[in-house]
C-alpha positions in Angstrom: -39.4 -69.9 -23.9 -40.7 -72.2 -21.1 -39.0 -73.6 -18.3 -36.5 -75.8 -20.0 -34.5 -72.8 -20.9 -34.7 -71.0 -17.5 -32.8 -74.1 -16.2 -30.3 -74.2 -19.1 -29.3 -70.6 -18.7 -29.2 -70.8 -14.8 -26.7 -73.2 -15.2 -24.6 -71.6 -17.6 -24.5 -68.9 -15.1 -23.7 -71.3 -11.8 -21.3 -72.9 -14.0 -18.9 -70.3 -14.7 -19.3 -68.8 -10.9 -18.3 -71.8 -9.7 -15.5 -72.3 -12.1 -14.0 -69.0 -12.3 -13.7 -68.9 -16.0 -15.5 -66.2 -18.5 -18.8 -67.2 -19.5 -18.1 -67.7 -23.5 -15.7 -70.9 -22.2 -18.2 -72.2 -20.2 -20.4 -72.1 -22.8 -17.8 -73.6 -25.2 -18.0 -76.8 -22.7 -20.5 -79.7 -22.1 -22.6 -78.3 -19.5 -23.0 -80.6 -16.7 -26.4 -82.2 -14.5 -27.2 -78.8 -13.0 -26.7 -78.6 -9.1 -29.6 -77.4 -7.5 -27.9 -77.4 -4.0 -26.4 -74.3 -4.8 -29.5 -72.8 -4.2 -29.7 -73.3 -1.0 -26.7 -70.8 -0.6 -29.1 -68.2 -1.8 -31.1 -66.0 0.7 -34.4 -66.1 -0.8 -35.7 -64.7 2.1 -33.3 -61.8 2.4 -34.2 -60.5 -1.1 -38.0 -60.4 -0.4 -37.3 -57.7 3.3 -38.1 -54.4 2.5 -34.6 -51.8 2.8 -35.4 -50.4 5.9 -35.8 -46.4 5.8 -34.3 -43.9 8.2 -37.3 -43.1 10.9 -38.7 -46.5 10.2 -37.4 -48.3 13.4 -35.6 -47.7 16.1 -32.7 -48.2 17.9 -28.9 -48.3 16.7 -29.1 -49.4 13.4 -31.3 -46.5 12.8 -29.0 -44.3 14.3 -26.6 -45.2 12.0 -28.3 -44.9 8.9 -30.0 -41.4 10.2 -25.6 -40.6 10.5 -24.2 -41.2 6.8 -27.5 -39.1 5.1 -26.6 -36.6 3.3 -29.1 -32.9 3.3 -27.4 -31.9 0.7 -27.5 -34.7 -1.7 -31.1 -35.8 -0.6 -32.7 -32.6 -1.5 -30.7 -31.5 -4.6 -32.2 -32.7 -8.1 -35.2 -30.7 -6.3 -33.4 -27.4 -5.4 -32.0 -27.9 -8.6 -35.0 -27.0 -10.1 -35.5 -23.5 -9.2 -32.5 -22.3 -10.4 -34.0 -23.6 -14.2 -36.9 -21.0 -14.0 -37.4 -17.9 -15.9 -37.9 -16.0 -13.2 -34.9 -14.4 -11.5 -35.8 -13.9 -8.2 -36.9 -17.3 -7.7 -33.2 -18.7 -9.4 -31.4 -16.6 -6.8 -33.7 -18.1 -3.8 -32.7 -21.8 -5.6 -29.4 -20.6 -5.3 -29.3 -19.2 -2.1 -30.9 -22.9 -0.7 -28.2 -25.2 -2.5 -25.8 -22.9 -0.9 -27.4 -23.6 2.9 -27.9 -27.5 2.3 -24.4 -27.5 1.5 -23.3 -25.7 4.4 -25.8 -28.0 6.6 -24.4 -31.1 5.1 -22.8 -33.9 7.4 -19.5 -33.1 4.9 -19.6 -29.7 3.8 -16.4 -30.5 1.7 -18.2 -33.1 -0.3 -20.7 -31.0 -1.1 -19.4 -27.8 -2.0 -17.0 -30.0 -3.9 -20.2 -31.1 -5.8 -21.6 -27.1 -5.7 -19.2 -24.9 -6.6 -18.6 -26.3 -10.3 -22.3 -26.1 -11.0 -22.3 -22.3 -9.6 -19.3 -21.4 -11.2 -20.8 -22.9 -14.5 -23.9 -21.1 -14.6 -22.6 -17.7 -12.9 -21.1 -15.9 -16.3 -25.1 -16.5 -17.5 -26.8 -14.8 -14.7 -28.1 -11.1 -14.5 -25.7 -8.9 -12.6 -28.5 -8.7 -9.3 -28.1 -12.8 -9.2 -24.1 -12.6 -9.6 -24.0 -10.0 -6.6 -26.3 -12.2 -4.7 -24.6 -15.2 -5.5 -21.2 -13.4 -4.4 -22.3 -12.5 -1.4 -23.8 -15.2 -0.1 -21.3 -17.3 -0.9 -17.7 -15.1 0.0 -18.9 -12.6 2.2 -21.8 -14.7 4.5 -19.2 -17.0 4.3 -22.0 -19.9 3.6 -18.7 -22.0 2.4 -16.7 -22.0 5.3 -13.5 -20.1 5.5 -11.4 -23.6 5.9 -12.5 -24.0 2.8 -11.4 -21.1 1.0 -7.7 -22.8 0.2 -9.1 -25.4 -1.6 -11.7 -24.0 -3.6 -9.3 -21.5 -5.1 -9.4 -22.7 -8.5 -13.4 -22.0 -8.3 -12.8 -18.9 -6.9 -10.3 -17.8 -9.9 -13.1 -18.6 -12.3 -15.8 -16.0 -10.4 -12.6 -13.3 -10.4 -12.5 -13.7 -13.8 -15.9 -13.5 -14.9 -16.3 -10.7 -12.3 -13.6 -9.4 -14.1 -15.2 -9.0 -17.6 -18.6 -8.2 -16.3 -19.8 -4.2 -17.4 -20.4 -3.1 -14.0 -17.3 -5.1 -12.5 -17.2 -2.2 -9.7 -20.3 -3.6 -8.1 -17.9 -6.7 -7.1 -15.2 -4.7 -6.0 -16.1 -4.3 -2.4 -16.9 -8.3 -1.9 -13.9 -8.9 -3.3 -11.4 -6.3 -1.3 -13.1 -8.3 1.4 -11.7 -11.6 0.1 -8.8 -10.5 -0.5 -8.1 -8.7 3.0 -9.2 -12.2 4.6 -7.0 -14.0 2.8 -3.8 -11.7 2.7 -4.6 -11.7 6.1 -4.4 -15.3 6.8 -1.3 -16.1 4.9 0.5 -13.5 6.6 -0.6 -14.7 9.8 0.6 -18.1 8.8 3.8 -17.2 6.6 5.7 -20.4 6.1 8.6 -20.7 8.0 11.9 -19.7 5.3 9.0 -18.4 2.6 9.8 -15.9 0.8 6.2 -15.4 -0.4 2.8 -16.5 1.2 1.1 -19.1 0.2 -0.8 -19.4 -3.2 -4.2 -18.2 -1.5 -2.2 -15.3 -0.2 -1.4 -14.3 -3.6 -4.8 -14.4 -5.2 -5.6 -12.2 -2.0 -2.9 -9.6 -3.3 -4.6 -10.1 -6.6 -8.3 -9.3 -5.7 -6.9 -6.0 -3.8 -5.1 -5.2 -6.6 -8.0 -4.0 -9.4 -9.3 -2.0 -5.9 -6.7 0.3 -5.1 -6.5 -1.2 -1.9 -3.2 -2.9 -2.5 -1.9 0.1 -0.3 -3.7 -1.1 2.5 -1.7 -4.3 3.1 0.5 -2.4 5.8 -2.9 -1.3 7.7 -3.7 -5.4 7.4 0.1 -6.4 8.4 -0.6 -4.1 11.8 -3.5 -5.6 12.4 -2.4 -9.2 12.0 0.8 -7.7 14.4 -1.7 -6.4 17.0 -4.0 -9.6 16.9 -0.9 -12.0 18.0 -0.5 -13.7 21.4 1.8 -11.8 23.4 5.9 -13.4 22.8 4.9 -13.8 18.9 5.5 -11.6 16.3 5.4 -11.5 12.6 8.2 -13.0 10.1 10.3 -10.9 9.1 10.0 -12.4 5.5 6.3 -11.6 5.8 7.0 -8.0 6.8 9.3 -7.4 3.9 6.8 -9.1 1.5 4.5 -6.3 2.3 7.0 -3.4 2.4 8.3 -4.8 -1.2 4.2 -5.3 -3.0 3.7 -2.1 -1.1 6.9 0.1 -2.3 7.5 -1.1 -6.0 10.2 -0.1 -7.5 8.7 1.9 -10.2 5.1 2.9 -11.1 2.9 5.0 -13.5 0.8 5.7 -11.0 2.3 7.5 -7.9 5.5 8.3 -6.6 7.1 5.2 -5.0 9.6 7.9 -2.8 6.2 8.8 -1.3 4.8 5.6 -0.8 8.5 4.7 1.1 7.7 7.2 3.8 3.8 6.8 3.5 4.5 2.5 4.5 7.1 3.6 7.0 5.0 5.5 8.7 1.7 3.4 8.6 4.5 0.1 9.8 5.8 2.4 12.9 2.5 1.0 14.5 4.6 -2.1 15.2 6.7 -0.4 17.2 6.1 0.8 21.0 8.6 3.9 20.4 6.2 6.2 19.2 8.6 9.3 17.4 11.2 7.3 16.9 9.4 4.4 15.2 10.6 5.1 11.8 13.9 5.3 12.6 13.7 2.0 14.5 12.5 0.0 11.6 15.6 1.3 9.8 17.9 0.0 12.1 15.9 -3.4 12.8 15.1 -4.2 9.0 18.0 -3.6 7.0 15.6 -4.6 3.3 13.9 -0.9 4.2 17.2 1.1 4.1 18.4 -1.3 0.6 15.0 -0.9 -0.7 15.2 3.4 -0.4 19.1 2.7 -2.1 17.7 1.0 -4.8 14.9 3.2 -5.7 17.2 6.0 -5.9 19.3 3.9 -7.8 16.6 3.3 -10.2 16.1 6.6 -11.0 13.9 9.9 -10.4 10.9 10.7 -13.0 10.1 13.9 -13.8 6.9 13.8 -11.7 9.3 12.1 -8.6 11.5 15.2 -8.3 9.5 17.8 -6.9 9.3 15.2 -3.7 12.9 13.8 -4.0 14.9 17.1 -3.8 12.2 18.7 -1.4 9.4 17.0 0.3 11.9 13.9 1.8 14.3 16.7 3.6 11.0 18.4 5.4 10.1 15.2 5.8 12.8 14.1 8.0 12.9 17.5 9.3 9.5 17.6 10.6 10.4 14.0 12.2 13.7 16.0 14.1 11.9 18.6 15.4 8.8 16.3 16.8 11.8 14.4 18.4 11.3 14.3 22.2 15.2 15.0 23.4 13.8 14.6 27.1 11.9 11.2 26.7 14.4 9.7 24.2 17.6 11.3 24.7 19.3 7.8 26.1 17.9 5.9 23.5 18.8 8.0 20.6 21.9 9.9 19.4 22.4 12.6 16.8 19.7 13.6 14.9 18.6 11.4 11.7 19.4 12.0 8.3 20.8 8.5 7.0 18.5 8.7 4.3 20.3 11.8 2.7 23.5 10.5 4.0 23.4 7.6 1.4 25.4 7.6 -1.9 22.9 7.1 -4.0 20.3 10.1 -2.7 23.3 12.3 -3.2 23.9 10.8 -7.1 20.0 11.3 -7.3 20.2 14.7 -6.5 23.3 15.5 -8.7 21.8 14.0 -11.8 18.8 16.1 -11.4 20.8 19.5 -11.0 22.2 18.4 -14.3 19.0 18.3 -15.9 18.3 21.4 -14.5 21.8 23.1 -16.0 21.5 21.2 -19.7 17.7 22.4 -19.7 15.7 19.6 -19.7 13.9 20.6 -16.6 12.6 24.2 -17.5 14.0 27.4 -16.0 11.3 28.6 -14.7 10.4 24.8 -12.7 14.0 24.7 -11.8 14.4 28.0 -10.1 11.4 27.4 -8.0 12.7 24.5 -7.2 16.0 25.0 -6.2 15.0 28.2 -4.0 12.7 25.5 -2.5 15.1 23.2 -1.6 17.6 25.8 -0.3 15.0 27.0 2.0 14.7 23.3 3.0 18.3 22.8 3.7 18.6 25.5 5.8 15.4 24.2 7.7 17.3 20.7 7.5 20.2 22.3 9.6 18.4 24.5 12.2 16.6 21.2 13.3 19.5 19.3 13.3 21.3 22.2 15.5 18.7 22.7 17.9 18.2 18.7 18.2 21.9 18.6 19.4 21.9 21.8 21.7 19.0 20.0 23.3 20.7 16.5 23.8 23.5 18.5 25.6 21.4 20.3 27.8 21.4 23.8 26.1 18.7 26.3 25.7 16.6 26.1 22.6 14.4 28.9 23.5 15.1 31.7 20.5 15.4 34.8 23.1 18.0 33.0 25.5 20.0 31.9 22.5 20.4 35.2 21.3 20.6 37.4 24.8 24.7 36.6 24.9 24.9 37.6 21.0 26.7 40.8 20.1 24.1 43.3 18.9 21.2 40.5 19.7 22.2 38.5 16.9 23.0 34.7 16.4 26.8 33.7 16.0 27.8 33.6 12.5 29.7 30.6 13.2 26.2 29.3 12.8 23.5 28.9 11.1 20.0 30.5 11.2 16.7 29.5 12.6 14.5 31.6 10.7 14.3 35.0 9.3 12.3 38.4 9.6 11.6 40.0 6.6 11.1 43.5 6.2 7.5 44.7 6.4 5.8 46.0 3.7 5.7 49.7 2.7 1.9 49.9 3.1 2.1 48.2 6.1 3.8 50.4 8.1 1.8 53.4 9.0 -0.7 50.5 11.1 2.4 49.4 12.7 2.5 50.7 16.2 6.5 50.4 16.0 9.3 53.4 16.1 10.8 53.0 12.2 13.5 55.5 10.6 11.2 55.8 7.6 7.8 56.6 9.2 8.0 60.1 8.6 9.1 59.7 4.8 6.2 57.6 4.2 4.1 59.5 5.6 4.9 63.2 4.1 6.7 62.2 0.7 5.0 61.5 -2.4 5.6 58.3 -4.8 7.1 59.5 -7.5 10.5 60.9 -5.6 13.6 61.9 -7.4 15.9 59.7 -8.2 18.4 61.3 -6.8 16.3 61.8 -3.4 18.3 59.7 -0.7 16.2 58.6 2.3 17.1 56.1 4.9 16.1 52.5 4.3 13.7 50.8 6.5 15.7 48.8 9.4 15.1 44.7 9.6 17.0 41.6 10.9 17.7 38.9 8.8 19.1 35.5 10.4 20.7 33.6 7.7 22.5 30.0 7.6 25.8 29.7 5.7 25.7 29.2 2.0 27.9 26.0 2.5 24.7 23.6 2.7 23.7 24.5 -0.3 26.6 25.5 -2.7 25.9 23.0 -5.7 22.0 24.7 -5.9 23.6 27.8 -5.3 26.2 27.3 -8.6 23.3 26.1 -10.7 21.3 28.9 -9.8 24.2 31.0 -11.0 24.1 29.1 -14.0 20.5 29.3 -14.7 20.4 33.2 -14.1 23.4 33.7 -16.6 21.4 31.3 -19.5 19.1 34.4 -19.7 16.1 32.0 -19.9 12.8 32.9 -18.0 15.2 36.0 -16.6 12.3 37.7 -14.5 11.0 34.6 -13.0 14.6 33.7 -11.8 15.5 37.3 -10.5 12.3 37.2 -7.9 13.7 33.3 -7.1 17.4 34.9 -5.8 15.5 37.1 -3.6 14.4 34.7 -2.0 17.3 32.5 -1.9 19.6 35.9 -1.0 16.9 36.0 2.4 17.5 32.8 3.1 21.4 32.4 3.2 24.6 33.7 3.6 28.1 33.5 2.0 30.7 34.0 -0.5 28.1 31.9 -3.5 25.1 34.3 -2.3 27.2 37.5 -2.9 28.5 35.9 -5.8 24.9 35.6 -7.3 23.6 38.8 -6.2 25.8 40.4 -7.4 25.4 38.5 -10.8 21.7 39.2 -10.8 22.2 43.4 -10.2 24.4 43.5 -12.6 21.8 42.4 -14.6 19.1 44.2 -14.1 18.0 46.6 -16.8 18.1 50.7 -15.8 14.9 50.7 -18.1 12.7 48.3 -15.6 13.2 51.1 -12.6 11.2 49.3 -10.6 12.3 46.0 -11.1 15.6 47.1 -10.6 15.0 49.3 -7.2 13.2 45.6 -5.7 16.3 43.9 -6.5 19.0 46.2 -5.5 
């Protein structure tokens, strides 16, 4: 247009930067001479220097400029491109480099920031060789730094979930156990003070265990946070009882949370320096363990929960009495431990399921085994608990001096019984290199004797407890054997209970079950009498 409207436009423009108003009302106005001073205040010469480039000069400015490059930035629109190929090795190896410039980068946050959207964007696309690769280059090499973790957990929510809904998810599960151990890990380690749950990367943690089974680990990880501390520090209590809680739910369709009371216990005594008596010591120092066994119980027992609550808990605790060292612990220590059965609500537990057991919804046959199971228990129960006590007061335990002051070498009936000798075997006894009353029958007389033949029985020794530990079994077994119901199967379950115990209910209930028997089963009847 020629040079008469350069110069009209350039002062259109000078006009309205020197008069601070928008350019339509300068235009609106009669422009003015135009001022060519205000070129001079224009650096002419400063628009025609090359920028200078990093490596191009030396000295500080240089040093400067080499400081505030970014690697990552500089080389991505060109590592960009490999990850665009058809080729899948060659898109993991693209991968694989953004993932090292950003961890080389002068701000890893800033460029991770920039990365991870882009990774989490085309990750649900990939083959399932790239997403493992990806995974593990990213999580497990830790090529994003661990500081980082908290605050790319959104972007590690979206990889869960896509790992989540992949076919073959179980080829993640390892990498992500491993992210969720660090992390769980972590927030224990750092439990806010007050908290009564870990911070929101400790729960996605829990969350990535989960799917792997390995939420049952988390006491193994609480011990080894515990063991990893300075010396004078020690875990939150609120962190500990976190764990107990996730680890111990109330109720589950997959296991028996009774179990997985004793199984935590017992994985937590680790804490504690007193070796046998760890479990109870936890007990005493965390009062949320004892409330949490009340309010299981008090929840209720399932069907597949009862073999364990009216049996494997008492030879439990039993087993933990008799592995009791008396001599190294005796000052430390009183009676022997059975809070746990001591509570109300184990002894409601166990009432509701001998009703169950009378009304018939547990079968007769289940129930009878059970019950002679638990009797045997109890009486196990209170020989450990007797011997425990004779040894805090400085008695002998030994099973020969106990019974040398005995009349007729056996144990006081004022108590209780440690054990008991059945009698041998009928085929049995000719390889027994013993003096018996009924060697010579055995030997000489055929089996089909007379029944009016009378012969001497063979001699044995029975130590038996008192039938007062067990007298509400004991009158549902009476029940259960009058009911008529899986008869047989309940006859063989009294002779065990008969061996097993002593007392006004056991003769009560043998007697019940001879006068029973039926003359036509000979046999039967002969075992039983």
């Amino acid at each position: 247009y020629g040079a008469s409207f350069f110069w009209d436009s350039f002062a259109v423009v000078l006009e309205a930067a020197r008069a601070g108003t928008g350019a339509q009302a300068a235009l609106q106005r009669q422009l003015p001479h135009v001022n060519v001073e205000l070129l001079k205040q224009i650096d002419l010469a400063g628009f025609a220097t090359p920028i200078q480039q990093p490596g191009d000069g030396s000295g500080q400015g240089d040093e400067q400029a080499s400081e505030v490059v970014s690697v990552y930035f500089t080389g991505l629109e060109e590592t960009k491109r490999k990850t665009l190929g058809k080729d899948s090795s060659q898109r993991q190896v693209g991968y694989v480099e953004l993932m090292t410039l950003a961890q080389k980068d002068a701000d890893p946050s800033k460029a991770f920031a920039d990365l991870l959207p882009f990774l989490v964007g085309r990750f649900g696309g990939e083959q399932e060789s790239v997403k493992s690769a990806i995974l593990r280059e990213l999580l497990v090499k830790k090529r994003l730094p661990f500081k980082l973790w908290e605050e790319s957990l959104h972007h590690f929510r979206n990889l869960w979930k896509i790992c989540c809904k992949a076919r073959d998810r179980e080829a993640y599960s390892k990498d992500w156990c491993l992210v969720g151990s660090l992390l769980v890990e972590q927030a224990v380690r750092e439990w806010p003070e007050g908290a009564v749950e870990p911070s929101e990367a400790g729960l996605f943690g829990l969350e990535a265990l989960e799917p792997s089974g390995n939420g049952q680990d988390l006491p193994k990880l609480l011990v080894k946070v515990g063991k990893s501390l300075e010396k004078g520090v020690t875990l939150k209590d609120e962190a500990v009882q976190w764990v107990f809680e996730k680890t111990v739910p109330l109720s589950s369709e997959k296991g028996v949370p009774g179990a997985w009371f004793w199984t935590t216990l017992d994985k937590l005594a680790e804490l504690v320096p007193q070796g046998k008596g760890a479990a109870r010591t936890l007990w005493d120092r965390h009062p949320f363990i004892s409330k949490r066994w009340r309010e299981l119980l008090a929840e209720g027992i399932k069907q597949k929960a009862v073999d364990f609550s009216l049996v494997g808990v008492v030879d439990l605790l039993t087993r933990q009495v008799n592995a009791f060292s008396v001599e190294e612990d005796k000052d430390r220590y009183g009676p022997a431990w059975w809070a746990p059965l001591e509570c109300k609500e184990y002894g409601d537990a166990v009432r509701l399921i001998l009703d169950e057991m009378e009304s018939g919804e547990i079968p007769t046959r289940e129930a009878s085994s059970l019950l002679a199971r638990r009797v045997l228990a109890l009486v196990h129960k209170e020989a450990a608990g007797h011997k425990h006590n004779l040894a805090r007061q400085g008695k002998s335990t030994d099973r020969e001096d106990y019974d040398a002051g005995m009349p007729n070498g056996r144990i006081s009936s004022d108590w209780r019984v440690w054990g008991r000798r059945r009698r041998p075997k009928v085929e049995e006894l000719c390889m027994r290199d013993v003096h018996l009353l009924a060697r010579q029958w055995v030997a000489d007389e055929h089996w089909d004797v007379p029944k009016h033949h009378l012969y001497d029985p063979v001699p044995f020794a029975t130590y038996r407890c008192r039938d007062s530990v067990a007298g509400p079994e004991l009158a549902v077994f009476l029940k259960l054997l009058t009911s008529g119901r899986s008869r047989r199967h309940v006859l063989w379950q009294v002779v065990d209970v008969a061996s097993t115990v002593t007392g006004p209910e056991t003769t009560n209930l043998v007697g019940e079950a001879i006068a029973g028997l039926d003359a036509r089963q000979e046999g039967m009847a002969r075992c039983m009498a």
